[in-house]
N, CA, C and O atoms as a MOPAC input file, in Angstrom:
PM7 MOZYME 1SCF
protein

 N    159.21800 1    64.15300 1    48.23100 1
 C    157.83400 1    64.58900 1    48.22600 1
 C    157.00400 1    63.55400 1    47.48800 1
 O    157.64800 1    62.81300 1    46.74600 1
 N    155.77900 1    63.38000 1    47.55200 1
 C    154.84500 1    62.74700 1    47.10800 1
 C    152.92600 1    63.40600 1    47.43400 1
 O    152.25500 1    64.06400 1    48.22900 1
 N    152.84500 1    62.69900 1    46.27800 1
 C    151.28800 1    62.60900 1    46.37300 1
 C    150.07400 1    61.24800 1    46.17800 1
 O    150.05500 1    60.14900 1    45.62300 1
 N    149.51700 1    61.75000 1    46.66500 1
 C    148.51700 1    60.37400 1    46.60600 1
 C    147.16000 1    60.66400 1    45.68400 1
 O    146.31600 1    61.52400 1    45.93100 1
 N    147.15500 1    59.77200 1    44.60200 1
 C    145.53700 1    59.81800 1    43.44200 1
 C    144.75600 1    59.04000 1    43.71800 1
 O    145.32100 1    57.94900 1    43.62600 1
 N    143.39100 1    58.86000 1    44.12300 1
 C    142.35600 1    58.07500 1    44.48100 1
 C    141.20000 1    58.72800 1    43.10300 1
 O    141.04000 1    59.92600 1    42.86600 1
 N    140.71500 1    57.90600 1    42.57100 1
 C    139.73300 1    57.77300 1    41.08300 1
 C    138.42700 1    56.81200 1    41.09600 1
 O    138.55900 1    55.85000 1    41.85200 1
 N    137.57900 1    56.86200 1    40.62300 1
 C    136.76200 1    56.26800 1    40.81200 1
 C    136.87700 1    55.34200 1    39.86800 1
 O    137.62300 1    56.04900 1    39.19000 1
 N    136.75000 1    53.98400 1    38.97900 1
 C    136.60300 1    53.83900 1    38.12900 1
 C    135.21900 1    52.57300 1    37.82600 1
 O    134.58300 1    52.02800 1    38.72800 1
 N    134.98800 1    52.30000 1    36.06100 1
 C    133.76800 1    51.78100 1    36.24400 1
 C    134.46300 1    50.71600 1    34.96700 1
 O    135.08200 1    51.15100 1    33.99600 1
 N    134.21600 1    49.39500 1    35.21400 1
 C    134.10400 1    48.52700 1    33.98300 1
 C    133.57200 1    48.09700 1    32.99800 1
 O    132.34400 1    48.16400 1    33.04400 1
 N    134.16000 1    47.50500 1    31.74800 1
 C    133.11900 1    46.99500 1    31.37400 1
 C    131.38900 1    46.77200 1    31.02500 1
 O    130.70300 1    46.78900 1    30.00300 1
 N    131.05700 1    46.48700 1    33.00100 1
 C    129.82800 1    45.97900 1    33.17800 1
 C    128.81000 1    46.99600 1    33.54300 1
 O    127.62100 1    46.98400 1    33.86000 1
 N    130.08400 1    48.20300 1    33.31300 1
 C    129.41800 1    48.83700 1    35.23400 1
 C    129.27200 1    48.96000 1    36.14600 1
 O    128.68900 1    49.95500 1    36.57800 1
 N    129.73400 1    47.99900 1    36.90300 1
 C    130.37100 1    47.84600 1    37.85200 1
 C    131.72200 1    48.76200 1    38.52400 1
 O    132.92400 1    48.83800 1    38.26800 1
 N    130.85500 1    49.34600 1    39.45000 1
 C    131.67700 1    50.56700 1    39.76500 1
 C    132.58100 1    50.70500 1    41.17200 1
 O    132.10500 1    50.20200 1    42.19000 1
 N    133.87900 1    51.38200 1    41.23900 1
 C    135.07400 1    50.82300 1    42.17100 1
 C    136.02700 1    51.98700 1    42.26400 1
 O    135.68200 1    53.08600 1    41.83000 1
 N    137.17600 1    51.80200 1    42.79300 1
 C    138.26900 1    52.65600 1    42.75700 1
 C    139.40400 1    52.17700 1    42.74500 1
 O    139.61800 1    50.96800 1    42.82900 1
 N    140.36700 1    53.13500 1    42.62800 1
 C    141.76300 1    52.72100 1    42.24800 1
 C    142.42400 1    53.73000 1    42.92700 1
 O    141.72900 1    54.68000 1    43.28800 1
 N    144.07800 1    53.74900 1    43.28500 1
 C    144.72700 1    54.79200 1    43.74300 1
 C    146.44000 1    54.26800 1    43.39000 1
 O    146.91700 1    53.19200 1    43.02900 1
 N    146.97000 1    55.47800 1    43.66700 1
 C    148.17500 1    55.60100 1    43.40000 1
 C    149.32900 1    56.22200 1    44.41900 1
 O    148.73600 1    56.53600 1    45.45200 1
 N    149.98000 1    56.36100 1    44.47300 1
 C    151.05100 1    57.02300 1    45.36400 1
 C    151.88100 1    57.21800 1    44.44300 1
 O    152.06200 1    56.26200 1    43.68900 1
 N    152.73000 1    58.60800 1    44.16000 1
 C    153.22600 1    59.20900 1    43.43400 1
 C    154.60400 1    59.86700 1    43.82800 1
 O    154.49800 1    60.96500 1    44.37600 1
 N    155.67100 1    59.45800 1    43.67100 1
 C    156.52000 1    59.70000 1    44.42200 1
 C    158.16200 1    60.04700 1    43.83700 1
 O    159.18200 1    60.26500 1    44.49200 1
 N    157.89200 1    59.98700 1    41.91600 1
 C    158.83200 1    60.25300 1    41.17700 1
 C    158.07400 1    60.54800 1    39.62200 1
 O    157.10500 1    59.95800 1    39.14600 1
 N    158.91000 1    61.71600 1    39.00700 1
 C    158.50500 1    61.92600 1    38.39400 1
 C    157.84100 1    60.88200 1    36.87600 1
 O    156.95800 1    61.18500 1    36.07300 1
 N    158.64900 1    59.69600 1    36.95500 1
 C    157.86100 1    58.52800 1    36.22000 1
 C    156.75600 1    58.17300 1    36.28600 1
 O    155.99900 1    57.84200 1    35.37400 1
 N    156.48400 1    58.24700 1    38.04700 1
 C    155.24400 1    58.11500 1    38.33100 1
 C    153.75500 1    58.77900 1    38.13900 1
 O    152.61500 1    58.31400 1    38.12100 1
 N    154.45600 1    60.41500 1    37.97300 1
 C    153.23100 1    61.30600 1    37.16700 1
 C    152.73200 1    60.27200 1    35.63400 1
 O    151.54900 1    60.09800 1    35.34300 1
 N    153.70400 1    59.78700 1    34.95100 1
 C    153.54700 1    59.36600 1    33.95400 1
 C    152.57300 1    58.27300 1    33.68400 1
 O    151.69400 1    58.28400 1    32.82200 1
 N    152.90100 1    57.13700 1    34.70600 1
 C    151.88000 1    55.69300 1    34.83200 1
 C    150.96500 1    56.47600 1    35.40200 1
 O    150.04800 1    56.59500 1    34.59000 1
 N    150.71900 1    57.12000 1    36.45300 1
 C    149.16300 1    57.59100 1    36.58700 1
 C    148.54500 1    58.15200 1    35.25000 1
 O    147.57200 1    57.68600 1    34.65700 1
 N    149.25100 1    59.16500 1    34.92000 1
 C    148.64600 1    59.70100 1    33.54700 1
 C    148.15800 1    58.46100 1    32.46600 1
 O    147.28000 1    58.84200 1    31.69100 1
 N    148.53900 1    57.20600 1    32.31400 1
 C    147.90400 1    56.71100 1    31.23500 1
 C    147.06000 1    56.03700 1    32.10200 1
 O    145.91100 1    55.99300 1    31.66100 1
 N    147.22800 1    55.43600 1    33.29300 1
 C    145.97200 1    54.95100 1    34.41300 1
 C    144.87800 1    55.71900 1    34.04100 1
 O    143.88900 1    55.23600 1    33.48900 1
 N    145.03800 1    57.17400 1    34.38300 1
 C    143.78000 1    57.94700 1    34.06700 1
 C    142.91800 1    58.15000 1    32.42700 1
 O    141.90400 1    58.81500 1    32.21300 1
 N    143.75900 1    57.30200 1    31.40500 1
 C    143.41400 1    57.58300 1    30.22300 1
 C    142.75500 1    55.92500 1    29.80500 1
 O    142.44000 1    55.74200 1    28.62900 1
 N    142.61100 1    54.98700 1    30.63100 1
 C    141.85200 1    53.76000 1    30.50700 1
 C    140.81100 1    54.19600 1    30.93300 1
 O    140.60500 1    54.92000 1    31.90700 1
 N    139.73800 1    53.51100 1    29.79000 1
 C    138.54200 1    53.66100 1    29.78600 1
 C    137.84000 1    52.87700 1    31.08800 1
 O    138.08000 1    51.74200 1    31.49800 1
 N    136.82200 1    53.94100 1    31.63700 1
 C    136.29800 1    53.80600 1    32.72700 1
 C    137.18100 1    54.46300 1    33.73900 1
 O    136.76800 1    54.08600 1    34.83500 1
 N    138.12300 1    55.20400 1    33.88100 1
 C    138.23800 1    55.90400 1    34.53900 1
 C    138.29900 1    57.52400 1    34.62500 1
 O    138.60900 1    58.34300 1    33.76000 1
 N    137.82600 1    57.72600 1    36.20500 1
 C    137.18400 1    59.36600 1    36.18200 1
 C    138.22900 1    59.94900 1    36.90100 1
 O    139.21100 1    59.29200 1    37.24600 1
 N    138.08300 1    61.20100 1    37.16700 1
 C    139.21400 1    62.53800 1    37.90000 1
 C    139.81300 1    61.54300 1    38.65700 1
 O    139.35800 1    60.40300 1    38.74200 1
 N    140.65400 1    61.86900 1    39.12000 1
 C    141.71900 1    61.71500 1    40.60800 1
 C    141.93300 1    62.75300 1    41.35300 1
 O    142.64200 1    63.68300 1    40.96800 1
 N    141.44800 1    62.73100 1    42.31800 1
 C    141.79300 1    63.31000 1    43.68500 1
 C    142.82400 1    63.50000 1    43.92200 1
 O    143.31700 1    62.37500 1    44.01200 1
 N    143.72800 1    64.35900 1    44.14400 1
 C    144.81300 1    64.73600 1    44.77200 1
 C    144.94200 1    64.93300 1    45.45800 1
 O    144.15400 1    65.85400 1    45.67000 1
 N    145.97300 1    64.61600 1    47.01800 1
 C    146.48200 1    65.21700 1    48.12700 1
 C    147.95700 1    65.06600 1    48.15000 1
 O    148.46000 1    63.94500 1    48.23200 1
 N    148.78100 1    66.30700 1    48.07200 1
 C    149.83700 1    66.54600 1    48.24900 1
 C    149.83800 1    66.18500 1    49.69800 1
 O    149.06200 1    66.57000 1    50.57300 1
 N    151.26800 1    65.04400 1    49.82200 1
 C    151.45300 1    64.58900 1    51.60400 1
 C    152.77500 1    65.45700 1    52.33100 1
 O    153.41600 1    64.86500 1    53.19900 1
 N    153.07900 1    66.56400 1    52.03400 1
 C    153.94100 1    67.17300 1    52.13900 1
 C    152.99900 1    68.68800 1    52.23300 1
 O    153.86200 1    69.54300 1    52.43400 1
 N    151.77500 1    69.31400 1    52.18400 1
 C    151.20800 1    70.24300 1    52.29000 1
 C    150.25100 1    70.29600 1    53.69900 1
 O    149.38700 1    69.45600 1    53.95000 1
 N    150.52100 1    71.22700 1    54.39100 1
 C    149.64600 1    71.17800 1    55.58300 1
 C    148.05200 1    70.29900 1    56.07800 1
 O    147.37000 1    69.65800 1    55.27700 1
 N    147.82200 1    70.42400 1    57.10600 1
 C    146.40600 1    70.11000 1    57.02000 1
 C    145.59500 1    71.04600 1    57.91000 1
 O    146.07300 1    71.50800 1    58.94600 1
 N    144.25100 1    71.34300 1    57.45300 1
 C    143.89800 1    72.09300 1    58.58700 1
 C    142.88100 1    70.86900 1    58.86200 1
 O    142.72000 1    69.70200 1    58.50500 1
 N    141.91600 1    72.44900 1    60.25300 1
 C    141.03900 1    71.81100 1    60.42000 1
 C    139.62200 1    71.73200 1    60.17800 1
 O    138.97400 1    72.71000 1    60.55200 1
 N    139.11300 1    70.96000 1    59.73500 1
 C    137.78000 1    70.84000 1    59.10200 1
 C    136.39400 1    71.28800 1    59.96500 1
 O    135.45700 1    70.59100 1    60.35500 1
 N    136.73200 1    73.19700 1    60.14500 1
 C    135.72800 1    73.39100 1    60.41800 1
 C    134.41300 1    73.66500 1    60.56600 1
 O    133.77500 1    73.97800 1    61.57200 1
 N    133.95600 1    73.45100 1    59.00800 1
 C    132.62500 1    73.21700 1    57.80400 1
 C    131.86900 1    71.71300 1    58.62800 1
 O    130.64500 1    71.58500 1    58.60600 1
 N    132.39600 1    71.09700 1    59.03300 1
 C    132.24800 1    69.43600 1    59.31100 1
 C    132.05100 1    68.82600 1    58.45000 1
 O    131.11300 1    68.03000 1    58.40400 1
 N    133.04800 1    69.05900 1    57.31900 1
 C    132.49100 1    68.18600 1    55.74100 1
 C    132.90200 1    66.94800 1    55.77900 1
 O    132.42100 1    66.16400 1    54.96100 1
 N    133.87800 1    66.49400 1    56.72600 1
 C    134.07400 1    64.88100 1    56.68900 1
 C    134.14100 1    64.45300 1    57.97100 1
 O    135.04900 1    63.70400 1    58.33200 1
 N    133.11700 1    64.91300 1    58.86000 1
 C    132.63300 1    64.36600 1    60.11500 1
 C    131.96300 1    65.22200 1    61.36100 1
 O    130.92700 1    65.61200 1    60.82400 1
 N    131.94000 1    65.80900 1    62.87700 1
 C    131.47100 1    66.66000 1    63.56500 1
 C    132.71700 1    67.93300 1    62.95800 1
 O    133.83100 1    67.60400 1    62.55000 1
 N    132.17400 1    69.52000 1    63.02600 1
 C    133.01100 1    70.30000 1    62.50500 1
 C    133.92100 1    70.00900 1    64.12300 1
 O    133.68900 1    69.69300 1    65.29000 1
 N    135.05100 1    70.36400 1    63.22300 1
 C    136.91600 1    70.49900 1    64.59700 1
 C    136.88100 1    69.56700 1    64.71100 1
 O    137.05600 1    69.61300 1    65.92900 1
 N    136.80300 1    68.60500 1    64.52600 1
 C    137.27400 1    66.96900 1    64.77400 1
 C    137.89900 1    66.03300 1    63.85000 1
 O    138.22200 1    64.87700 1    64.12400 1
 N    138.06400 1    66.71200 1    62.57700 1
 C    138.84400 1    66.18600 1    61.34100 1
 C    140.08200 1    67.22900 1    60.84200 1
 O    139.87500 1    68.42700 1    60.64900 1
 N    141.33800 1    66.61300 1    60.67200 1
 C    142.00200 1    67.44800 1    60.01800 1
 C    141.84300 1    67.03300 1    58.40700 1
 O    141.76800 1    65.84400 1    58.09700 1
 N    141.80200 1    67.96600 1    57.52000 1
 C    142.04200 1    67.69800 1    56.02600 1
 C    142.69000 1    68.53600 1    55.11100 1
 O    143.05100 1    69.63400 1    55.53200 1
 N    142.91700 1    68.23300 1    53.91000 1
 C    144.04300 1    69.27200 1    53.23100 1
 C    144.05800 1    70.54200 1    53.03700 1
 O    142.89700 1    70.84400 1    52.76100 1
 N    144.60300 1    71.31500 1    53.02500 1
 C    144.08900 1    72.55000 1    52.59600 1
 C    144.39100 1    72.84700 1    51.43500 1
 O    144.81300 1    73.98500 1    51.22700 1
 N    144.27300 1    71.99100 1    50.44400 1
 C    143.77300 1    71.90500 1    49.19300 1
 C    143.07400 1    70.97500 1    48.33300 1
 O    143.02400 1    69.75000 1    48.44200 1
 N    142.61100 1    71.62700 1    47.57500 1
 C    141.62600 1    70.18800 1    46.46200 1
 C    142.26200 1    71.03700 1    45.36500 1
 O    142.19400 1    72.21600 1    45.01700 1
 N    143.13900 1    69.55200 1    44.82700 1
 C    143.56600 1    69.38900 1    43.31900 1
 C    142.47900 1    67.82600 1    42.99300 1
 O    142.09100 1    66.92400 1    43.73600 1
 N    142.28700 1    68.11600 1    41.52800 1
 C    141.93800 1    67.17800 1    40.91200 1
 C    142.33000 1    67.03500 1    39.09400 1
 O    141.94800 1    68.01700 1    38.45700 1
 N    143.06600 1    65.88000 1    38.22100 1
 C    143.41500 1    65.58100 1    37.43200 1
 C    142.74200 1    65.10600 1    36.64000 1
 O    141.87000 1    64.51900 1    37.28000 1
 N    142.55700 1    64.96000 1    35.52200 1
 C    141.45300 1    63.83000 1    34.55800 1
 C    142.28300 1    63.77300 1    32.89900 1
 O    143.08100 1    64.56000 1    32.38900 1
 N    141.71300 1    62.54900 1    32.41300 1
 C    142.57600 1    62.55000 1    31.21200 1
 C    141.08600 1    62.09400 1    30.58800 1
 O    140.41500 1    61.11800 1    30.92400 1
 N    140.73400 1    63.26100 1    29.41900 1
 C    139.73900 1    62.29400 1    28.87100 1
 C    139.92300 1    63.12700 1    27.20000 1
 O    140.28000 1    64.28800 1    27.00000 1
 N    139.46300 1    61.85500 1    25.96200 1
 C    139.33900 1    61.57100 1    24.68000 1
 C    140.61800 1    62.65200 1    24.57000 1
 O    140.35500 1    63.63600 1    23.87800 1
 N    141.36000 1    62.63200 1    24.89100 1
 C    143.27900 1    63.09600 1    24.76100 1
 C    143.63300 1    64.25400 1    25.28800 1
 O    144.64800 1    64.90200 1    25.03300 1
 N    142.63700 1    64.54900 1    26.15300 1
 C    143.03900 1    65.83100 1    26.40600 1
 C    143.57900 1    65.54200 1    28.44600 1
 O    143.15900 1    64.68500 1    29.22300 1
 N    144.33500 1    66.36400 1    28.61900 1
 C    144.04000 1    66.50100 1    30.41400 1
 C    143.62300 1    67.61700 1    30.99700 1
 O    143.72600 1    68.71700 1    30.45300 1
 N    143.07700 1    67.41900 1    32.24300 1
 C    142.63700 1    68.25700 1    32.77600 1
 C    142.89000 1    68.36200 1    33.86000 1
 O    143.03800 1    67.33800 1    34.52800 1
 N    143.06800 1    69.93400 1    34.58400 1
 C    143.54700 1    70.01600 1    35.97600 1
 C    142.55500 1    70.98100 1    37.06300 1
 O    142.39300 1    72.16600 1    36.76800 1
 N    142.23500 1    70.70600 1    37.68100 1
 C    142.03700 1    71.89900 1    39.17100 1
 C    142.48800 1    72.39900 1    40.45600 1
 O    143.02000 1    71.58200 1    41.20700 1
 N    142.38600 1    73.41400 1    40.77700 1
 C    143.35600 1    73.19100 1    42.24400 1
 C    142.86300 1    75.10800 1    42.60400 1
 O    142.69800 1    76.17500 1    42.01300 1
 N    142.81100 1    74.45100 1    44.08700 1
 C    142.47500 1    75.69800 1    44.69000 1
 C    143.00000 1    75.15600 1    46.61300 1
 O    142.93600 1    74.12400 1    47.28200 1
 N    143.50200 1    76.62500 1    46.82100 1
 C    144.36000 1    76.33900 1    48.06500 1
 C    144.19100 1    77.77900 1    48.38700 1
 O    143.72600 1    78.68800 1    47.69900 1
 N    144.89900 1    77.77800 1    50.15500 1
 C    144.92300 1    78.78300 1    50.60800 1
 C    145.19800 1    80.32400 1    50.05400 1
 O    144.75500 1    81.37000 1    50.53000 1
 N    146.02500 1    80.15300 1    48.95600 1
 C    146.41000 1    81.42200 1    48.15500 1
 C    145.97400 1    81.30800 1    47.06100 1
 O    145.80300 1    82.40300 1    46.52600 1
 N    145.73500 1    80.56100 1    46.52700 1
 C    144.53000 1    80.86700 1    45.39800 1
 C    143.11500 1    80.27400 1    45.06700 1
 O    142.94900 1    79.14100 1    45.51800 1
 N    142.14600 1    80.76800 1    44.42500 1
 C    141.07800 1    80.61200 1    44.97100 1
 C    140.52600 1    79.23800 1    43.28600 1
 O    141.04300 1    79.35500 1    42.17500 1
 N    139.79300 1    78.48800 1    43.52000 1
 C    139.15800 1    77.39500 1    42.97900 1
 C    139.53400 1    77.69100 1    41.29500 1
 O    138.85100 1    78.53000 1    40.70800 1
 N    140.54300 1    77.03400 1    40.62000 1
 C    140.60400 1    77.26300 1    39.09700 1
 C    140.63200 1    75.63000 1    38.29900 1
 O    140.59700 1    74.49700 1    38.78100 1
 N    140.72600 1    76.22800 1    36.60300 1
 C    141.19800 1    75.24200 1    36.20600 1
 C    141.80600 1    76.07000 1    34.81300 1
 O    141.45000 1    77.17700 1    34.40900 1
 N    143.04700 1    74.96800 1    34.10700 1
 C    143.37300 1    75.13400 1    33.34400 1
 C    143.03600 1    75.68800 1    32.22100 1
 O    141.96200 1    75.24000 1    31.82000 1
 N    143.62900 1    76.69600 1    31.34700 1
 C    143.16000 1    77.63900 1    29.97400 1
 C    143.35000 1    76.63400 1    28.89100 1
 O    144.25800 1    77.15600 1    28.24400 1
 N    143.13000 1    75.79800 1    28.44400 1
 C    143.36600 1    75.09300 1    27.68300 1
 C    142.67300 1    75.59600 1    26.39400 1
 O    141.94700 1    76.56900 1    26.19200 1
 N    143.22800 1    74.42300 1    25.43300 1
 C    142.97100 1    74.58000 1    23.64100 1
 C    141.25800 1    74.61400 1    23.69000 1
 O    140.55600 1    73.70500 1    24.13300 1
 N    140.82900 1    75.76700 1    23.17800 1
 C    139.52100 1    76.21300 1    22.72800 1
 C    138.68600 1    74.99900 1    22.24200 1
 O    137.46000 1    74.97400 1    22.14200 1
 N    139.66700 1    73.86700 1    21.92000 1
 C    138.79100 1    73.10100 1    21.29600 1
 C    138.64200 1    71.52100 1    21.74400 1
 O    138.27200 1    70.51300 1    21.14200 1
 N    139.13300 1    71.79800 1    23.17100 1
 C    139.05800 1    70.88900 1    24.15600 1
 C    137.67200 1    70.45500 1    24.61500 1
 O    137.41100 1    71.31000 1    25.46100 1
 N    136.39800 1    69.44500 1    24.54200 1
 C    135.50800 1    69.14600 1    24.90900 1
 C    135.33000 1    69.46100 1    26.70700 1
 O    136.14700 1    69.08900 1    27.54900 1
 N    134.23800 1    70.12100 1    26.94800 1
 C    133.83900 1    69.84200 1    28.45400 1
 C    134.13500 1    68.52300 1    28.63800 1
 O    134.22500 1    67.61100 1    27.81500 1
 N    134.34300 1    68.54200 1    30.38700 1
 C    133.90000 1    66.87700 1    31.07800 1
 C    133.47700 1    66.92500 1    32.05200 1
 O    134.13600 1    67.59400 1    32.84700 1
 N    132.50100 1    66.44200 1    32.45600 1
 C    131.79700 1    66.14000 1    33.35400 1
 C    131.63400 1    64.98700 1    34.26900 1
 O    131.36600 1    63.92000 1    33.71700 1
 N    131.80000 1    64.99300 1    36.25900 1
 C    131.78100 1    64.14700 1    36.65300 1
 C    131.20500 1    64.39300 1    37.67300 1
 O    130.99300 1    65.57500 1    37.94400 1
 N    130.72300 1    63.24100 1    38.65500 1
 C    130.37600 1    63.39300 1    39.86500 1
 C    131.14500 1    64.41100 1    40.73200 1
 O    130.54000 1    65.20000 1    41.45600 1
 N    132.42700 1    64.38100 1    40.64900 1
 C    133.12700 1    65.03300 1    41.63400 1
 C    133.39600 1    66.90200 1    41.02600 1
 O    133.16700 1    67.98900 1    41.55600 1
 N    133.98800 1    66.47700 1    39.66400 1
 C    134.52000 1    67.78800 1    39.24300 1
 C    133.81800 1    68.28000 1    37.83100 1
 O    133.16300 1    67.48000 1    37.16400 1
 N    134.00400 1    69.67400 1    37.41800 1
 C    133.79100 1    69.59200 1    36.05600 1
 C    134.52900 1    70.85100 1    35.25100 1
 O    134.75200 1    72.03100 1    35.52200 1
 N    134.74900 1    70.10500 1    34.28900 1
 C    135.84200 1    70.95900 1    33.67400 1
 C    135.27800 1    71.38300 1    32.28300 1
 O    134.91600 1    70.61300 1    31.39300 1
 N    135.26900 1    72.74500 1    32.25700 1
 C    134.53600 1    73.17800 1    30.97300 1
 C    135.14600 1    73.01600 1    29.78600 1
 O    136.30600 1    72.60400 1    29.77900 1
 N    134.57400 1    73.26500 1    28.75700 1
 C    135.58100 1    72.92300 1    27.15000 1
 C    136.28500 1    74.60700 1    27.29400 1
 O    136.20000 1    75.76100 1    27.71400 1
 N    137.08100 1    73.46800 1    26.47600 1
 C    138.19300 1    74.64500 1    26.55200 1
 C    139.47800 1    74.74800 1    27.85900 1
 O    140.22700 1    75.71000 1    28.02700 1
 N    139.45200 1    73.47700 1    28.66800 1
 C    140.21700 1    73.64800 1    29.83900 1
 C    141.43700 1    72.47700 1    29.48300 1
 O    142.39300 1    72.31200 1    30.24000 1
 N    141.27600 1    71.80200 1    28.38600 1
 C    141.62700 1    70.35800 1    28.17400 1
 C    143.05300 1    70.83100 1    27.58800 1
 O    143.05500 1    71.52600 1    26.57200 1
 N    144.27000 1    70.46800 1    28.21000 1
 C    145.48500 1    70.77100 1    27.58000 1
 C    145.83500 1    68.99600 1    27.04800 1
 O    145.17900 1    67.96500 1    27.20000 1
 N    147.24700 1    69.28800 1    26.34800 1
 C    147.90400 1    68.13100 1    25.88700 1
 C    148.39500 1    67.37100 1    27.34300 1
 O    148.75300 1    67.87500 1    28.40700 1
 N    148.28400 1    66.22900 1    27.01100 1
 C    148.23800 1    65.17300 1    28.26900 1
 C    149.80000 1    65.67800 1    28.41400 1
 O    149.95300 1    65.75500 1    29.63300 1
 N    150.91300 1    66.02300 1    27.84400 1
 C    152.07700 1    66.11200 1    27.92800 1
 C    152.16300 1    67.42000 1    29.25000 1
 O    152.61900 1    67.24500 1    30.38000 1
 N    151.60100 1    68.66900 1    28.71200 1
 C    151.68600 1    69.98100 1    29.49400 1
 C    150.75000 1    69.48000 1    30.80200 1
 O    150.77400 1    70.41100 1    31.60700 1
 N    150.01000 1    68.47500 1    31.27900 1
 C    149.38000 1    68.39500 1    32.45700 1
 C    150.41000 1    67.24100 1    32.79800 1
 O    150.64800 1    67.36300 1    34.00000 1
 N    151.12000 1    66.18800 1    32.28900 1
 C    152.19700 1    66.02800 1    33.18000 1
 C    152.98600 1    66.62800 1    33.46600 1
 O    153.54600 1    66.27800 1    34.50500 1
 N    153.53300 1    67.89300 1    32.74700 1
 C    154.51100 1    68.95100 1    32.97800 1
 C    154.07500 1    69.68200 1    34.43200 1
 O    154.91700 1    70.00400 1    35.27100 1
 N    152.75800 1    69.87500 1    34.58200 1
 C    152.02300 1    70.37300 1    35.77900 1
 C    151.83200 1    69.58200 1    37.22600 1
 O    151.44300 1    70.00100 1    38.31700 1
 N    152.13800 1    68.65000 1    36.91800 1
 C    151.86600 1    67.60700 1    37.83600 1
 C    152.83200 1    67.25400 1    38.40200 1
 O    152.68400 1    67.02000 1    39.60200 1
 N    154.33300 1    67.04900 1    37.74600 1
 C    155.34900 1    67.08100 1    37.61100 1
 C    155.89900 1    67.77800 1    38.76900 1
 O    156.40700 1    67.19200 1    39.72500 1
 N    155.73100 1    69.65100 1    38.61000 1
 C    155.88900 1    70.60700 1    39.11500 1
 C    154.98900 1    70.48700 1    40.43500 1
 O    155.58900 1    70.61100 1    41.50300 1
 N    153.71000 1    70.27300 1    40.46300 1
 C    153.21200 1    70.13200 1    42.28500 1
 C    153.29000 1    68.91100 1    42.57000 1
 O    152.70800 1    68.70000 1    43.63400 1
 N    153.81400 1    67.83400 1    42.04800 1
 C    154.96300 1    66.87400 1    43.28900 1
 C    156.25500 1    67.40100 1    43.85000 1
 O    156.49500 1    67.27200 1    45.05000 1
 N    156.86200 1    67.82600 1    43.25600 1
 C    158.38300 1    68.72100 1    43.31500 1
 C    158.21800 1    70.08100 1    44.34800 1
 O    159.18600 1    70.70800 1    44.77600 1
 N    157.14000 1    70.32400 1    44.58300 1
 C    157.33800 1    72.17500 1    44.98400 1
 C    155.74800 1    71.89200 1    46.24600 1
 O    155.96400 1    72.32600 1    47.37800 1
 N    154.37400 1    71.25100 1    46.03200 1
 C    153.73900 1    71.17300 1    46.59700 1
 C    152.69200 1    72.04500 1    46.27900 1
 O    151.50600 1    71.91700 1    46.58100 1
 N    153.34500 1    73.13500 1    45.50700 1
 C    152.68900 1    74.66700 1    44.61000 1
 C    151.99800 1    74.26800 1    44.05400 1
 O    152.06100 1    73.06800 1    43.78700 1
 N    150.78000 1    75.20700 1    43.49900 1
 C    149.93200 1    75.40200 1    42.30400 1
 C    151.08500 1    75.69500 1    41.44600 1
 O    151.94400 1    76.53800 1    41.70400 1
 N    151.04800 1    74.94600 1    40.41300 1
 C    152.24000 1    75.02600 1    38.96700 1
 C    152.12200 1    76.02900 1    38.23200 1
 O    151.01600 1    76.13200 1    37.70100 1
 N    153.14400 1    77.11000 1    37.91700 1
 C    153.38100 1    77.58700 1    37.18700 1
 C    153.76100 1    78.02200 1    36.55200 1
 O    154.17300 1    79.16200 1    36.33700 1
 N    153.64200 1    76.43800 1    35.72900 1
 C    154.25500 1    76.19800 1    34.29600 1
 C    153.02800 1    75.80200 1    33.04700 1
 O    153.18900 1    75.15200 1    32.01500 1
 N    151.79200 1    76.45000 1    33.57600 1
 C    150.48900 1    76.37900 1    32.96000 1
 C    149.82700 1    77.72400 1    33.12100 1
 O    150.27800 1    78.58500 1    33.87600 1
 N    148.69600 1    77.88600 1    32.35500 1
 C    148.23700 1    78.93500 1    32.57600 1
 C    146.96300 1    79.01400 1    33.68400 1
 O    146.60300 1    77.83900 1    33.76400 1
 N    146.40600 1    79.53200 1    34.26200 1
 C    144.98500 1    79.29900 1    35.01900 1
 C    144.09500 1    80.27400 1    34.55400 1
 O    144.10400 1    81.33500 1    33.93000 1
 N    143.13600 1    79.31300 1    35.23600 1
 C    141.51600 1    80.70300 1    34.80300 1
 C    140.92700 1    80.34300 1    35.39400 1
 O    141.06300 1    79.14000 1    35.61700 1
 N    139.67700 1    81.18700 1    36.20100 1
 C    138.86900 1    80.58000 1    37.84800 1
 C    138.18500 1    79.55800 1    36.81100 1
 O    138.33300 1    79.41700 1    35.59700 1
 N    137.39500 1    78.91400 1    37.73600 1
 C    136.69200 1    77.49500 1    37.22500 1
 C    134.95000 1    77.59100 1    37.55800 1
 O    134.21300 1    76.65000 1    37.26400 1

């Protein structure tokens, strides 16, 4: 099994770009995880390549019925030490992680994760870990809608 992380990231200058990953052993949760903890970089996108696809009949990424896409949005983020997770799929509906009360919000173009959602970068590789392995929403974390 595997997954694929696509991130936006920004340098230096400002100068703004992306990066991606393919994920395909559990080491690999690991190098993404500190990828995502260099400065200038934002969430990662997740698509499990082992989870169905439907079809995109909203037309959110082109005429509606003419795109297949995942039938889920996970997204990851590592920010000032904390990580962060989301994921919402056919059986469960849009969440994110219960994390330490004293986890800062984060905020991005794509996602946003309130304070309080921010676990130890360790327990969101533990999570990440678990939906490369299974394809599942993990649970080996706690959730709370988002």
């Amino acid at each position: 099994m595997s997954f694929t992380a696509v991130w936006p990231t920004t340098d230096a200058r400002g100068v703004e770009a992306a990066d991606e990953m393919t994920v395909d052993a559990p080491e690999d949760v690991d190098a993404l995880l500190r990828r995502l903890a260099e400065p200038g970089a934002g969430p990662a996108v997740i698509e499990h390549q082992d989870r169905e696809l439907i079809t995109d009949t909203e037309g959110l990424l082109g005429a509606p019925g003419a795109t297949r896409i995942p039938d889920h949005d996970v997204a990851a983020a590592v920010h000032q030490g904390y990580g962060y997770l989301t994921h919402a799929d056919p059986d469960h509906d849009y969440s994110t992680l219960a994390g330490d009360p004293d986890s800062p919000g984060y905020r991005s173009e794509y996602v946003d994760y309130p304070a309080g959602a921010g676990v130890p970068v360790a327990v969101l590789a533990a999570a990440l870990k678990e939906f490369l392995a299974t394809g599942e929403r993990p649970g080996n974390v706690t959730w709370q809608p988002a």
